[in-house]
C-alpha positions, 0 to 999 in steps of 0.5 A: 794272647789274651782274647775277651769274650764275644759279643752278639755276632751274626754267624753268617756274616762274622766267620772271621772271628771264629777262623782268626783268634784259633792260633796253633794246635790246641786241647780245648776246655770250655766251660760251661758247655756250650757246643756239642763234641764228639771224637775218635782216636784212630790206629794210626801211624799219622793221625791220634784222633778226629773231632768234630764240634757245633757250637750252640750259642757265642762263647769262649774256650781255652785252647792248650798246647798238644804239641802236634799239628792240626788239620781243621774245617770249619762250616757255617750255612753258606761257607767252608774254611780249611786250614792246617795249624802249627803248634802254638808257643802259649795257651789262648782264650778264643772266642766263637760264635754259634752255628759252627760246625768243625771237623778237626783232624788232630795228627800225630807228633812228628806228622807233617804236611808236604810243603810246609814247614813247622817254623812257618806256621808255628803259633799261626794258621795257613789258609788251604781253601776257603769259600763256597767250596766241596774241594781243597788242594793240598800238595798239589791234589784236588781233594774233597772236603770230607765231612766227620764220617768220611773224614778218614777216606780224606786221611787215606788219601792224605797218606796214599798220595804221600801228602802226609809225611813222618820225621822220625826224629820228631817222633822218637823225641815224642816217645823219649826214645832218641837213641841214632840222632845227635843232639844236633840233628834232633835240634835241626828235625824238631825245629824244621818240623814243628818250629819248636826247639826240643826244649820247648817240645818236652815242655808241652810233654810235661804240661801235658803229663802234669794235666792227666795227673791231676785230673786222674787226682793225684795230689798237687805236691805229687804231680810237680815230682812226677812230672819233673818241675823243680817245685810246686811254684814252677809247675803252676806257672808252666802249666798255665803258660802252656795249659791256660790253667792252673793245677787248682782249675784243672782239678776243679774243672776235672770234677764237673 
């Protein structure tokens, strides 16, 4: 999905443009800069990192794939949105607008939330709450809505009242170590917990191991044998697929 740069919004009355276009869990790139961004990675079993974001002026970024669900809230002046996000099937251009403040808890491959399952939110957003709220209901508790610092209280209780769950199948796939499933039963895991074939979630692993690659400066030639593409040409297409840019842009975005 292809999205053109913004106009002028009104932020309080134009929410909807930042909420919508935000399909699937994504790494982001924007360039030049316009929101701030901080993050913490966690030691954890459910949970990789937390983020949070305010954006400074209308813009847009490109969101590649990560290949884990995501948690997010978002704010503006008068109102709160809380969704969870599957894993997206393609890098996308989102546009936004200023005056967002986002909290996003990005969880770990295989980590899923009780009712729900990858296949009906996979490349799509489920609405948890939204309005002029302080608390969301998640697997039938009502919980407050956390704010970047309190953010992993509101994870604890995700885990203590078994509203975070682990499928281990998934997660073993995630390390390359699926020694105990069948092929069959490792097909049948991936596909309920994250909507995705298996195939396709080696895609992301590889997208995402050609990336680091190249921004830590290996070659380009270099990176497609590493990574496991038959050739240069095929790397470059996958990548943007699933990454929203080519080798080149990611080498040259990684020197700014």
């Amino acid at each position: 999905m292809q999205l053109s740069q913004p106009s002028k919004l009104d932020t309080r009355q134009n929410t909807e443009n930042l909420f919508k276009p935000i399909l699937g869990s994504y790494i982001i790139y924007s360039y030049p800069m316009s929101y701030t961004y901080e993050d913490k990675h966690l030691d954890s079993l459910y949970v990789d990192k937390i983020w949070h974001t305010y954006t400074t002026s209308d813009g847009v970024f490109t969101a590649g794939l990560d290949g884990n669900w995501d948690i997010i809230i978002f704010r503006n002046a008068e109102n709160v949105h809380v969704t969870v996000n599957g894993i997206g099937k393609h890098a996308v251009d989102v546009p936004y607008v200023a005056g967002i403040d986002t909290i996003g808890i990005a969880l770990k491959p295989g980590v899923f939330l009780q009712d729900f399952k990858g296949k009906d939110i996979v490349d799509s957003q489920h609405t948890l709450s939204k309005g002029n709220i302080s608390y969301v209901r998640i697997g039938g508790h009502l919980l407050k809505i956390p704010d970047f610092e309190s953010a992993e209280m509101f994870i604890d209780e995700l885990i203590e009242k078994g509203i975070l769950l682990i499928n281990p199948a998934v997660t073993t796939l995630n390390s390359g170590d699926t020694r105990g499933f069948s092929e069959r039963s490792l097909r049948r895991h991936t596909m309920n917990t994250t909507g995705l074939s298996p195939y396709f979630f080696h895609q992301i692993q590889r997208a995402q191991q050609a990336t680091r690659l190249l921004q830590q400066g290996m070659p380009i030639a270099q990176v497609a044998v590493e990574s496991g593409y038959t050739d240069q040409a095929h790397m470059t297409k996958a990548v943007k697929a699933l990454m929203g840019m080519t080798p080149a842009q990611i080498i040259t975005r990684s020197k700014k």
